[in-house]
Every structure is written in structure tokens, then in C-alpha cells.
FIMIDREN-673791 format. One record per residue (C-alpha): x, y, z; residue in one letter. Coordinates in steps of 0.5 Angstrom, whole numbers, plus 500, padded with zeros to 3 digits. Example, Ala and Ser with C-alpha at 12.3 -4.5 7.8 and 13.67 -1.06 7.14 Angstrom:
2
525491516A 527498514S 
***
This chain:
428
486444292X 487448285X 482452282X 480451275X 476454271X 468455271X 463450268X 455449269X 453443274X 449438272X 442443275X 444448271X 449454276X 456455275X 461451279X 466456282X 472451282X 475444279X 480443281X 485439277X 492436282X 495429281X 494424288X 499419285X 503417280X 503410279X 507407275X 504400275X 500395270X 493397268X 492390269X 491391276X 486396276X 479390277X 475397281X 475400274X 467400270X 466399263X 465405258X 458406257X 457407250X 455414245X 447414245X 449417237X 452413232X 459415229X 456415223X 452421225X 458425226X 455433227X 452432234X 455432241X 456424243X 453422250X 453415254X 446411252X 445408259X 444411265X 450410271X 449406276X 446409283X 454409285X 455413279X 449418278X 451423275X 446427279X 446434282X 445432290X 440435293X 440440299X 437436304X 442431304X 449434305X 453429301X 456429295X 455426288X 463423287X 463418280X 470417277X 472414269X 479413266X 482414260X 487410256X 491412251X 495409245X 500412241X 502410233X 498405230X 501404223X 502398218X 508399214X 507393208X 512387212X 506387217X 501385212X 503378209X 502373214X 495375216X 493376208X 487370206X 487368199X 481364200X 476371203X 482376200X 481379207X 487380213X 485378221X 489382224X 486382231X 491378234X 496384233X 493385240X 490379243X 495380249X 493388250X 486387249X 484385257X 488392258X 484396254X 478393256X 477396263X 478403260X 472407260X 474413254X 480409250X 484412245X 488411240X 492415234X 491412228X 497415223X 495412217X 488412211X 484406211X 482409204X 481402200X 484396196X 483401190X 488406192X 492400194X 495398200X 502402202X 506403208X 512408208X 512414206X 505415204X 501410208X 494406206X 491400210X 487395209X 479396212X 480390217X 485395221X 479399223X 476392226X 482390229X 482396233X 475397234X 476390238X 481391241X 478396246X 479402242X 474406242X 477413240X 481415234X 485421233X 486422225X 490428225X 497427223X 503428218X 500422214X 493424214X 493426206X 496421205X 491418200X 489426199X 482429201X 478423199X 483418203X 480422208X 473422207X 474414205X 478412213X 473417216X 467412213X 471406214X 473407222X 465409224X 463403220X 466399225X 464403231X 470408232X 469414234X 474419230X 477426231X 482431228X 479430220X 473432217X 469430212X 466437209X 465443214X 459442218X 462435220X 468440222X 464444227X 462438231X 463437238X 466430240X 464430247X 464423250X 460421257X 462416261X 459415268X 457421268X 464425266X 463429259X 470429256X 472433249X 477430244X 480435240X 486433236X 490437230X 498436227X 503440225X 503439218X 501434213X 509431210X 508437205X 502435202X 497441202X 491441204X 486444197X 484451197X 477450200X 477444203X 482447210X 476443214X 480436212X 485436218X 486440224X 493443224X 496447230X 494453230X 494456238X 488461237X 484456233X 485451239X 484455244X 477457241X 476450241X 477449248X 472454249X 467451245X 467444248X 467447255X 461451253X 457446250X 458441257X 464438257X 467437264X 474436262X 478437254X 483432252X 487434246X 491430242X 497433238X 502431233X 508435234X 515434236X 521431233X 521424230X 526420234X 527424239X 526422246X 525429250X 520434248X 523440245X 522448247X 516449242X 513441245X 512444253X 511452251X 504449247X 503444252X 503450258X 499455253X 494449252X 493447259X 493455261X 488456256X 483450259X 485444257X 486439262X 490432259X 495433253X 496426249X 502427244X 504423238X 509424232X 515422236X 515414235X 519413240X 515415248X 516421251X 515423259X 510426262X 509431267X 504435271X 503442268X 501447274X 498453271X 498460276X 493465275X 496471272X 497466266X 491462266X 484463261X 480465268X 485468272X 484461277X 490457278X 489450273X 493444273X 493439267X 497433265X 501432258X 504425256X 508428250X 509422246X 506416247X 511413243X 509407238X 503401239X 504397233X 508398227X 515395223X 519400227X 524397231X 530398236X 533405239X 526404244X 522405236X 519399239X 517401245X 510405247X 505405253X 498406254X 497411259X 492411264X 489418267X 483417273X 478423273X 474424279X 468428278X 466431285X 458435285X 457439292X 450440294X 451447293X 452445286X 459447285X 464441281X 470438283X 475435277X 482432279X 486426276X 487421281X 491416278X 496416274X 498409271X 503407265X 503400262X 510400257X 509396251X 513392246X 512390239X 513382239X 516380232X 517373229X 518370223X 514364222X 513361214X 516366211X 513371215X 513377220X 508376225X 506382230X 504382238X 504387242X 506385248X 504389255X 511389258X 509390266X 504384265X 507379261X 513380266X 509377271X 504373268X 510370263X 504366259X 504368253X 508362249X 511366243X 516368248X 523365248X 527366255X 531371251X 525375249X 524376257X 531377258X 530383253X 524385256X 526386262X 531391260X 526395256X 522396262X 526398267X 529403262X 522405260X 520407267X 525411269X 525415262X 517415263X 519420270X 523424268X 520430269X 515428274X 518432281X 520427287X 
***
């Protein structure tokens, strides 16, 4: 087992070692994955942004959370499972046919009525929201700057999705005010959002969200904003690149309680199916640095994953670590089509949480899944109507009535290709 840095145990010492290794990878549909619990959800409000996110409702006793005491000699093991999703975007083809003249309002949680059950059974769920949800009177446009309509927060929310990452190229798309205004928007629907603040003290705040007793923190930053600068005064709107700054962050969430750190970056080149130089080199630092799971977007089309192992002569606390990074998680829902731009995967990573009576902690993904999506498009009265389609399921459930044999025939095609690619950088 590899050892990892040190973090306080639920009494209060110092665990001496977490250990991070993958003992399996598994490239399988979530759907199968019926032992998985439900999120317990964050004691505070998303709208009450400045404070440290906890679960609500106490574990059940095969998940307490509780350090064991001497006299038994038996460990306390929990485990809770993160999936993530890549780029959720709405270019202006994607809104006509879910537009009611009568109400003036779009239903657009059909998008993810087939991935829905999916996202359901994770306990931390995230997504990567690149576009404003920043008001019908700054008008609804898609490429090149984006702002979408408030019901996508409620779609998402519905959907499963619990997390949002904000901090990407098109996050100022509606400048500092879109950001403010999609923040209020997204917590309105109970979405819990990282990446972009609202005012200074709002950027200060740590997100930690706790599920069967696992604290996780969510950190998320871009590589720049599509040359829109950020105003003098106000840097705090959205979190760029900055290793220093980063690895601060790390620390910071790991020293208010957070057993491991997620950080979603935004980096990378569009297009582009491999990670490049500055892609892996950011990764290993972070991981080095106390990170434990990377999540990338900016691509719009998946990217592999791998296991990152870290020797101690290069890690923060002189202990060896291992993380995991997914460097591009590709398109969830968007207009984009062909060269795999349709194609994207909710990526799956079990954490097992280990309290010795001693009192030390034990950390390691246990799980690794991947479920590969694709973006249905049909045209119906006129219009495009979206579904996103979890390819592995659908291939073996075939219930999904919109589908033609030819689509099956295609999908089939997609996913044996995107298997393959996901693995790439994974040994063996």
C-alpha cells in the first residue's frame, strides 16, 4: 500500500498514512453498480456559500464514520463514489424544440432522462457547466459567447447532478455579472457550484462535501477566459491556473478536514484526443502536491485516463502518493457532432475510507468505472431533439425507442473505439 500524506482522524490525531492505489479498473457500465448508497445531502444551503459543506443525515451504522474504539480491534471501512461529467453546453439548435410559447419557459430534462438512473447512484456527482446561466435579458446565445436559460440548472439538478464546476473559457461570457447571476441561478436549484465566486469572501470558502462519512474537496480553475479579462479588483470572479495558488488550495482544504481533494481543471487543447506536455506535467505536480483525483475538461472530445504514482523525493510530505486523473471528460450534452465531439463518459472512482483503532486513516480507489455517452440528435417538426445516451446500457438493454438499428450499429462502433482509447495510458 502506498503512503500518502497525513490528515487528522475523526478523534482528533494524525493519521500516519492514506494510502492511495487503484485495485481495479473496470471498464463497465455504472449501471451495474446496485451495492452503491445514495448521497446524503449538505447540512448547508448552496445558497450559503461561505461555509464548509456537510452531510445532513448521520451514516447508517455500516457507514458510521466513527473512530473505533481500542477495545474492539475492528476498523471502521465506509466507501462513497464520485462521478463525474464532462461539458455541459447549450449552442442555440439545442433550445427550439423545448421552447413553451404558452409559460415562455424550456423543459430540458428529457436531454437526460436515459443517464438519469446512472447519476442517481452516485454519492458526489459532478458536472462541468461551461456556459452562463445569466438571464433572458442579457439574451440566450451559444457559440462563441455563451448564456443559457435558467431551466438548464433545473435539468441538471434533476438529473443527478449535484456539483457543478464553473471555472472555465466561457465563464465571462456575460462578464462579471453573468457570473454572479449563474452562481444565484445554480444554488437556486440546489446545485452546489465551484470554481467562480461572487465577491472575495465567497472566494475563500472551502467546498467540502461529506458522504458516508468521506469529506471530499472540490477545487476547479481554467486556463483563461477567451481573452476576456478578468476586471481589475474583482480577480476573485473565476479561479485561473496558477500551480502556487493550487497547491495553497489543496492544503487548505485538507486542513480544514477534507479526506481527499478533487480538482477540476480546464486545460488542454480543443479537439485534441491525447493530453499534451503541460496536461500530464500539471497533473503529476498536483497529485504530488496532495491532490487525489483530477477531473479535465476543455477538450470536447475524451481524453484517457491514468493512475499517477508519486515518489516521495517529489511528493509535498516526503511519502509516496498515488492519484487518479481523467484528463478530458469529453462532451455531456452539446451541438457538437462527429470526430468522437459526440462522444463523452461519466467517470466513476470508488473511495474506501479505512479508520484503524489506532486511529490512523486509510484512503484507496477501489473502483475505477466508465460509462461512454453519445449524444442522440434527431429531427422532429422541424427541430433537434437531444438525448444523452449511456452507450454500454443502451447496447444491452436496447430500450430506448428513438433508436434505429442503424443508430445501434453506430453506437456499437463508438463504443468499442472509446473503450480502447479511454485505456491508453493505463499499464497492463
Amino acid at each position: 500500500m502506498i503512503t500518502n500524506n497525513k490528515i487528522p482522524s475523526a478523534g482528533g490525531k494524525y493519521a500516519s498514512l492514506i494510502g492511495l492505489g487503484l485495485l481495479a479498473i473496470v471498464l463497465t457500465s455504472c449501471a451495474d453498480a446496485s451495492s452503491r448508497t445514495h448521497p446524503s445531502r449538505s447540512s448547508q444551503s448552496p445558497s450559503s456559500p461561505a461555509v464548509t459543506h456537510t452531510a445532513s443525515t448521520a451514516p447508517s451504522a455500516s457507514h458510521s464514520p466513527a473512530t473505533p474504539s481500542p477495545e474492539t480491534k475492528e476498523p471502521v471501512v465506509t466507501e462513497a463514489t464520485l462521478l463525474a461529467v464532462g461539458d455541459i453546453m447549450v449552442h442555440m439548435p439545442q433550445l427550439p424544440a423545448y421552447y413553451d410559447k404558452g409559460t415562455d419557459s424550456y423543459d430540458l430534462t428529457s436531454w437526460f432522462s436515459q443517464v438519469k438512473p446512472i447519476l442517481e447512484r452516485g454519492d458526489w456527482v459532478v458536472g462541468n457547466l461551461e456556459t452562463p446561466i445569466a438571464g433572458k435579458d442579457l439574451k440566450f446565445t451559444g457559440f462563441p459567447r455563451f448564456n443559457a436559460p435558467n431551466e438548464l440548472a433545473d435539468a441538471i439538478k434533476g438529473a443527478g447532478i449535484q456539483l457543478v464546476s464553473t471555472a472555465n473559457n466561457h465563464s465571462l461570457d456575460r462578464g462579471v455579472p453573468g457570473v454572479q447571476r449563474t452562481l444565484a441561478t445554480v444554488r437556486k436549484a440546489g446545485l452546489i457550484p465551484f470554481g467562480t465566486s461572487a465577491d472575495a469572501k465567497e472566494q475563500s470558502r472551502n467546498v467540502i462535501e461529506e458522504r458516508n462519512g468521506i469529506r471530499m474537496g472540490f477545487l476547479s480553475y481554467t486556463y483563461g477566459t477567451n481573452g476576456i479579462p478578468i476586471p481589475k479588483g474583482k480577480e476573485y470572479a473565476v479561479n485561473l491556473i496558477d500551480r502556487s495558488a493550487i497547491k495553497k488550495d489543496i492544503a487548505k482544504l485538507k486542513k480544514a478536514g477534507a479526506d481527499a481533494v478533487a480538482v477540476s481543471l480546464h486545460f488542454g487543447v480543443e479537439y485534441q484526443r491525447m493530453p499534451n506536455a503541460e496536461q500530464t506535467s500539471l497533473a503529476k505536480e498536483l497529485i504530488g502536491a496532495g491532490a487525489d483525483l483530477i477531473l479535465g475538461s476543455h477538450p470536447h472530445v475524451v481524453q484517457p485516463f491514468e493512475e499517477i504514482s508519486i515518489p516521495a523525493s517529489e511528493s509535498f510530505d516526503g511519502s509516496p502518493r498515488k492519484g487518479v486523473v481523467i484528463y478530458s471528460l469529453g462532451n455531456f450534452i452539446s451541438n457538437q457532432t462527429g470526430d468522437w465531439k459526440d462522444v463523452g463518459v461519466i467517470f466513476g472512482a470508488r473511495l474506501k475510507k479505512t479508520v484503524h483503532p489506532d486511529g490512523t486513516v486509510a484512503l484507496e480507489w477501489k473502483e475505477i468505472t466508465t460509462e461512454p455517452t453519445w449524444v442522440h440528435i434527431v429531427w422532429k417538426n422541424k427541430n433537434r431533439h437531444y438525448t444523452v445516451i449511456p452507450l454500454a446500457t443502451e447496447l444491452k438493454q436496447r430500450s430506448f425507442s428513438a433508436l434505429t438499428a442503424k443508430d445501434y450499429e453506430k453506437m456499437q462502433t463508438m463504443y468499442s473505439g472509446i473503450r480502447k482509447h479511454l485505456r491508453k495510458l493505463v499499464a497492463g
